[in-house]
Phi, psi and omega in degrees: 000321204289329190307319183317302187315280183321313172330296203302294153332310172288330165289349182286309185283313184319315176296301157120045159237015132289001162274290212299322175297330179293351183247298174338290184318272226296308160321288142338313177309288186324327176287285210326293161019256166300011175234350180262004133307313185278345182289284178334295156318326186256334156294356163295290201312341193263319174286337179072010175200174197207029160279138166326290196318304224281336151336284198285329166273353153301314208285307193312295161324314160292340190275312178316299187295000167265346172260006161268341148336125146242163191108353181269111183317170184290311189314330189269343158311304186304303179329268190328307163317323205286300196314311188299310177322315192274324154340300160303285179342329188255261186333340132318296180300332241339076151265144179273131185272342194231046156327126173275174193152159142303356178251310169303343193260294188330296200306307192286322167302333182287315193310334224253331177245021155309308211279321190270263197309319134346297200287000212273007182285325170262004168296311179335293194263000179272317169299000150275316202313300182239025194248319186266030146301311194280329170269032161243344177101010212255006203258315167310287183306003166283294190289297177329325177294159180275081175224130199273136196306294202276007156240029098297353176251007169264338178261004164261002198260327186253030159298316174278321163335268197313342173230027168265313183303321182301339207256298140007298201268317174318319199258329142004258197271350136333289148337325180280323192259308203285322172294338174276332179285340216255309206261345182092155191248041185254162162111060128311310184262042165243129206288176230204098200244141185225161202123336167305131190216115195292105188238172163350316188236028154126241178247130189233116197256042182264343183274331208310159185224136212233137190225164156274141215308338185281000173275308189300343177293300182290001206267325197288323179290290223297332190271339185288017192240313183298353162256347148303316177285342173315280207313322168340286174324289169322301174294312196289330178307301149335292167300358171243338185271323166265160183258337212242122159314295175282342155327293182312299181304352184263333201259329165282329173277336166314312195274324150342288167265001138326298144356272169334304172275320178291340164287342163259018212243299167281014180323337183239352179291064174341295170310314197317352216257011212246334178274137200288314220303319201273023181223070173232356180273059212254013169280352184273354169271291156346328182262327171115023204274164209266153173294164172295358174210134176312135197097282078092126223188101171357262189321300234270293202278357166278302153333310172303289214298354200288317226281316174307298185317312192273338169284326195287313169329317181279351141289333168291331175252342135330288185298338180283332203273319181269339195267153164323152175207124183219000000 
């Protein structure tokens, strides 16, 4: 298994698309960067200081005026309301929710690229992985060694593991190195508050928790890795039931920004909460942020995607193990 694995992995390096990705990654960062710089520049300037407080209660003052608006649905009022709540919530405490620091620009960078960018990094390679055996021709010599079809196709699954983890630890420590010459690389230990739990009757702060940022950091790597190994999972599947690379990647990418949209969409769509796509944000239950669809619960949207990961992994491997190859 382990020769299977190194194979795999070198064909894997051979392609270079995991360089590519690392230079995607390290570009976006660099933007995100500069553009979480010009923000920061422009609420000094616009504000004349570069105290928290008096930030977060201007942001508290603009949401108030906003809910006096008219033309703002009830949903986005219930939103607006939360935000303020949680907004106090820091201000009462006197926690800065935006400590600058290079571990706060990670923490936000993870938040902002769960649901997309992350997963659409690891489609790349997980949606190659057994479509293009066929279309290179290479998938009879492959099934021809005396090695039995699922733990060859167990040693691509954990091929993708291992480079799901990478891409993941890329967008790290990128993130980390590149946002640290600008914001600096200290505020590992600035406090942090996670727990907010969005209800019926509004923001229910009873749960709150008050942690440190490398603590809220390990919590946020572990669901970007675990919802990474979803979309993975998911792509390899794909790659093994289509043959065409760009088919897959097309068909994963669709449900993606399906996703993407539908989570701002479904509120009254009950079912909707059933879909993996629409459970792929699972760092906004850490931040107290409200779900896309009401009830919607950590556990509850870690439980849906567990239930996706094992049907698709059990389709992946029926089928590679049965189908004909010609």
């Amino acid at each position: 298994m382990s020769n299977l694995i190194q194979n795999e992995m070198m064909k894997l390096i051979s392609k270079k698309r995991l360089v590519v990705i690392a230079l995607i990654i390290g570009v976006l960062v660099a933007l995100f960067t500069y553009a979480q710089f010009k923000q920061v520049q422009t609420q000094r300037e616009k504000l004349g200081t570069s105290d928290w407080r008096t930030i977060v209660q201007k942001q508290i003052v603009d949401m108030t005026n906003r809910l006096s608006s008219t033309g703002i649905s009830d949903e986005w009022k219930k939103e607006i309301k939360i935000s303020i709540k949680q907004e106090q919530y820091y201000l009462d405490h006197d926690i800065n929710p935006t400590a600058p620091g290079a571990p706060t620009f990670v923490r936000i960078f993870l938040e902002n690229s769960i649901g997309l960018f992350i997963p659409l990094m690891v489609m790349v390679i997980a949606s190659d992985l057994v479509s293009s055996e066929h279309g290179l021709g290479t998938i009879k010599l492959l099934l021809t060694r005396p090695v039995k079809r699922w733990k060859v196709l167990l040693s691509k699954y954990f091929t993708l593991i291992l480079a799901v983890s990478l891409i993941v630890a890329i967008a790290g420590i990128l993130s980390y190195v590149i946002s640290g010459f600008v914001f600096g690389f200290r505020g590992w230990g600035a406090p942090i508050l996670t727990g907010f739990n969005v209800t019926n009757n509004g923001l229910n702060t009873s749960n709150v928790k008050l942690l440190s940022l490398w603590q809220f950091l390990l919590m946020d790597f572990g669901l970007v890795w675990y919802v990474a190994v979803v979309v993975g999972t998911l792509s390899f599947m794909l790659s093994v039931l289509i043959r065409s690379t760009a088919a897959g990647m097309g068909v994963m990418l669709a449900a993606l920004i399906s996703g993407a949209i539908l989570s701002n969409m479904v509120s009254s769509w009950q079912s909707a909460k059933y879909l993996f796509m629409v459970n792929l944000q699972l760092t906004d239950y850490l931040a107290g942020n409200p779900p896309p669809i009401e009830g919607m619960t950590l556990a509850f949207s870690m439980i849906v995607l567990l239930i996706w990961w094992a049907a698709a992994l059990l389709v992946s491997f029926l089928v590679f193990t049965k189908k004909d190859v010609y």
